[in-house]
N, C-alpha and C positions, 0 to 999 in steps of 0.2 A: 219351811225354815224353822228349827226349833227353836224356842225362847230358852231365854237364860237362865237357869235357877239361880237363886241366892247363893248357895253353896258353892256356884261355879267360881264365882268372884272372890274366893275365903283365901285361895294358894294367891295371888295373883296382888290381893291387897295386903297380905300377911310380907308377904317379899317385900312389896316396895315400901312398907312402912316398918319394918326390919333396917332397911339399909336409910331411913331415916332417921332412927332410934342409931342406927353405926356414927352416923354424921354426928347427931348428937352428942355420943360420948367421945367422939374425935377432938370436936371442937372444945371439949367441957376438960376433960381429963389431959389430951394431950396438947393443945393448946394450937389446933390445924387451922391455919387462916383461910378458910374457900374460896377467897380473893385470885389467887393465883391457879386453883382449881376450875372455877368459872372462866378463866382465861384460855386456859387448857383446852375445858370444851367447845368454845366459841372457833375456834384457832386453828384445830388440830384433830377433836377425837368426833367433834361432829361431820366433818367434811369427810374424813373414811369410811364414817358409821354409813354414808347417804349414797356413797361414789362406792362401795360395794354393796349394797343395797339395788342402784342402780344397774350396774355390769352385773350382778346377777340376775335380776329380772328380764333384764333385754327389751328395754325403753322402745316400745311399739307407738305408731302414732296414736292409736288408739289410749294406750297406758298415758301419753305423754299429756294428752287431751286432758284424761283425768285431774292430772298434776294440774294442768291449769286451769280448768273450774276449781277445784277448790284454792285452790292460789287467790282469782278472784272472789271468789266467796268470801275468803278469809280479811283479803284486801277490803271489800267491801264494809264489812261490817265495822273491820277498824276505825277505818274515816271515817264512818258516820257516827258511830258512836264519839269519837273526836271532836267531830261538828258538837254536837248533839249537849256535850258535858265539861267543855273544853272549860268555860267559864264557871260552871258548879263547883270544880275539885280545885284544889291546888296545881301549878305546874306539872310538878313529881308526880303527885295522885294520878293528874289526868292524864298525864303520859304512861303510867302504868297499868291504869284501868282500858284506855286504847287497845294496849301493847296485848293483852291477856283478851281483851274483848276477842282476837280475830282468830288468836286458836284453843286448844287443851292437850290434857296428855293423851294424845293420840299414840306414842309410843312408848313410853314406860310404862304407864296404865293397859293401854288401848289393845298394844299388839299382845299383849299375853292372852285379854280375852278373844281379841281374833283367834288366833290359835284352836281357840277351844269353838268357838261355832261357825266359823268358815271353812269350806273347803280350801285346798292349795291353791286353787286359783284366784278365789276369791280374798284370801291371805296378800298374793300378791297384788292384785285391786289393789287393796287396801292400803298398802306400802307405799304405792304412785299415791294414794290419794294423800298419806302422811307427807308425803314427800311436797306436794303443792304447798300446804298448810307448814311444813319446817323451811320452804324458803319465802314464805310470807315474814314467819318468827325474822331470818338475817337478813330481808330486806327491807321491805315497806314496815314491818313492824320493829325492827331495828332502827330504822329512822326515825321514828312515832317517836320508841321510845328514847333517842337519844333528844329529841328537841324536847324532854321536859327537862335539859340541864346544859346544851352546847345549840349553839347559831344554827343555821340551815347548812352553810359552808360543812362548817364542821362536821353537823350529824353525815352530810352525804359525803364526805371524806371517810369519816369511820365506817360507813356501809360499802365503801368501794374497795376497804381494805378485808373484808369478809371471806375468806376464802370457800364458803361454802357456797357459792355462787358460781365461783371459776370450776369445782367440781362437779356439779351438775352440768354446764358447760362443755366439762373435757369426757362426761360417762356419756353426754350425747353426740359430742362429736364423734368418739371410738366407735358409739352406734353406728354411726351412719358411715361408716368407711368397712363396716363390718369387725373391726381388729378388738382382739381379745386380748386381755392380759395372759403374763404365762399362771399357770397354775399355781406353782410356788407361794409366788404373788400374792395372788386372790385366797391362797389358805393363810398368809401370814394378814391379812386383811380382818380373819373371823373373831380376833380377839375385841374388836371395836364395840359392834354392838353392847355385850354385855358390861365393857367397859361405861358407855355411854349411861344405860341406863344406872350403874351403881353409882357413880361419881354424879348422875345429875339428882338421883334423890339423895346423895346422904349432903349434897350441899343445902336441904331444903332443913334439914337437921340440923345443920353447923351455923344455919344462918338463925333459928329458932333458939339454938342453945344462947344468942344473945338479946331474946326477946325480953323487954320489959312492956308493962301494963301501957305503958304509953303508946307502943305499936298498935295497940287493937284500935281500929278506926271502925266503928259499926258501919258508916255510910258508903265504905269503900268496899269490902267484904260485903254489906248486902248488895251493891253494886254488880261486883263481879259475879258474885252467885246466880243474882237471874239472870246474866247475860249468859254463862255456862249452860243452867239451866232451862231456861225460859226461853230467850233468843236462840239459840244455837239448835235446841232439839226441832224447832219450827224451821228453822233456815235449812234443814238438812233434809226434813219432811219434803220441804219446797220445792227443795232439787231433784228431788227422787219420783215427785209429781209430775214433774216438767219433764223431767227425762222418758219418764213412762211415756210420756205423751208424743213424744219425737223418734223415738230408738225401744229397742223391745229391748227393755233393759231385765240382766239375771236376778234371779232373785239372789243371789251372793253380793254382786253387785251393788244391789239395792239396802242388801243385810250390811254390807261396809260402810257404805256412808251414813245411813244411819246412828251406825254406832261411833261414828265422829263426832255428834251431836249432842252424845250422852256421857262421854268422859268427863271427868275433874278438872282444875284449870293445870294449866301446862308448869312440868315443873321448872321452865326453862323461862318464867317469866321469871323466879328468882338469879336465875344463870343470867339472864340478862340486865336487872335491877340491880345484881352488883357489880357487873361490869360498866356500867355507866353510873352506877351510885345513885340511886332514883328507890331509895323508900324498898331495899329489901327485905326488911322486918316486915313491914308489912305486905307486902307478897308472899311470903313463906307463911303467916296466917292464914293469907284465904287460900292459897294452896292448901293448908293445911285442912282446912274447912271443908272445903270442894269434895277433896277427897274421903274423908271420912264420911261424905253424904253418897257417895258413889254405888256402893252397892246396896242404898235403900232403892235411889231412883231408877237404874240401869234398866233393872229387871221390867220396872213397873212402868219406863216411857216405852221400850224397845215393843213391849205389846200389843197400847196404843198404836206407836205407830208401825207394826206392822200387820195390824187389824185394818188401820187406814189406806193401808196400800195395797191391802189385798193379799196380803203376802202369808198370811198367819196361816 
């Protein structure tokens, strides 16, 4: 499996911190509230982006498996790190440092580099396994994060009303009856993705263009950092151990999850900090942080670990 050059990572993070730099002058110049943009995507452009993501892959029990180890994974880490810190941070903090603890940008970051060192099959992997980790984001960590601000009632009212949950749901059930969408369809569908990811980074911009000095919280930010960095590269290590050790797992396989462990924080923990109003400024900082450390670390865990694996 090849390692990654520096270089690889240059198109990939030039792009999505582009369309961060758009949000910015969106918000600055033209006076774009991302409030209602964040709404959009929780709503609307992620449940298409996932529900044809899925009908194209063709949700095998094996793929589906995927989806939920990392589901629990993601779920895991949350709660404990919740346990763990729930009394250190403030309410908001702690509910947002949870909410970020359980995934990254697995796909605005993530999937460009898959692209470039996975094969197609392993690309696909890779999608089941984002896919486990983005309905942690609208479930369990969508409740996390709505109890740093609404009752337990509440928060599981707001999660019931998630439509990205009822699509996943209706791509598995089509599965398993065999039934396809018409074609038509499924092309008017392709606009989603790149929808997805423009509108979820230039929000991470729109929400910075109202950043004052007051947002920068050190203890939260170094926080999140070693949990992106430090936790998450070991928990993925973990799995990839365990799995070797049960399933003769591919090395693509093994090359995708990996690389879940080494992305920036997810840019959808501001998409979701301003939909619930829980300390977005300060999420769009260590977002912002994460990723600008991305293509020092990428290069230089993914070797490690797959030195460790055998893999290299």
């Amino acid at each position: 499996m090849d390692h990654i050059a520096p270089g690889a990572l240059a198109g990939p993070l030039t792009m999505l911190l582009s369309f961060v730099g758009l949000g910015f002058i969106a918000a600055r110049r033209l006076a774009v509230d991302p409030r209602p943009i964040a709404t959009l995507l929780i709503y609307l452009v992620a449940p298409f982006t996932f529900f044809r993501a899925l009908m194209n892959g063709g949700p095998t029990p094996s793929y589906v498996l995927l989806t939920l180890i990392l589901f629990c994974l993601s779920s895991a880490i949350a709660l404990t790190v919740r346990a763990l810190t729930r009394h250190r941070f403030g309410a908001q903090e702690g509910a947002l440092l949870a909410f970020s603890s359980g995934t990254g940008n697995t796909g605005y970051f993530g999937l460009p580099v898959a692209l470039i060192v996975l094969p197609p099959a392993g690309v696909t992997q890779y999608l089941f396994c984002i896919l486990g980790i983005t309905l942690y984001e609208f479930t369990v960590g969508f409740y996390l994060s709505a109890r740093g601000q609404f009752s337990i009632r509440q928060s599981l009212t707001k999660m019931a009303r998630l439509p990205l949950i009822y699509a996943f749901l209706a791509a598995l059930l089509l599965a398993q009856f065999d039934l396809a969408l018409p074609e038509a369809l499924m092309t008017s569908l392709d606009v989603f993705p790149a929808t997805y990811t423009l509108l979820g980074m230039m929000i991470i911009g729109m929400t910075l263009s109202h950043v004052t000095l007051a947002a920068w919280d050190t203890r939260l930010i170094l926080a999140c950092t070693v949990l992106r960095y430090g936790v998450w590269p070991l928990a993925t290590l973990a799995t990839v151990l365990v799995l070797q050790t049960f399933f003769a797992l591919s090395p693509a396989l093994a090359m995708a999850i990996l690389l879940l462990g080494v992305v920036p924080m997810a840019a959808n923990v501001v998409v979701v900090a301003m939909e619930l109003g829980i300390q977005p400024q300060k999420g769009a900082l260590a977002v912002l942080v994460t990723t600008l450390l991305a293509p020092l670390v990428i290069p230089l865990y993914l070797a490690g670990m797959l030195t460790l694996t055998g893999l290299a």
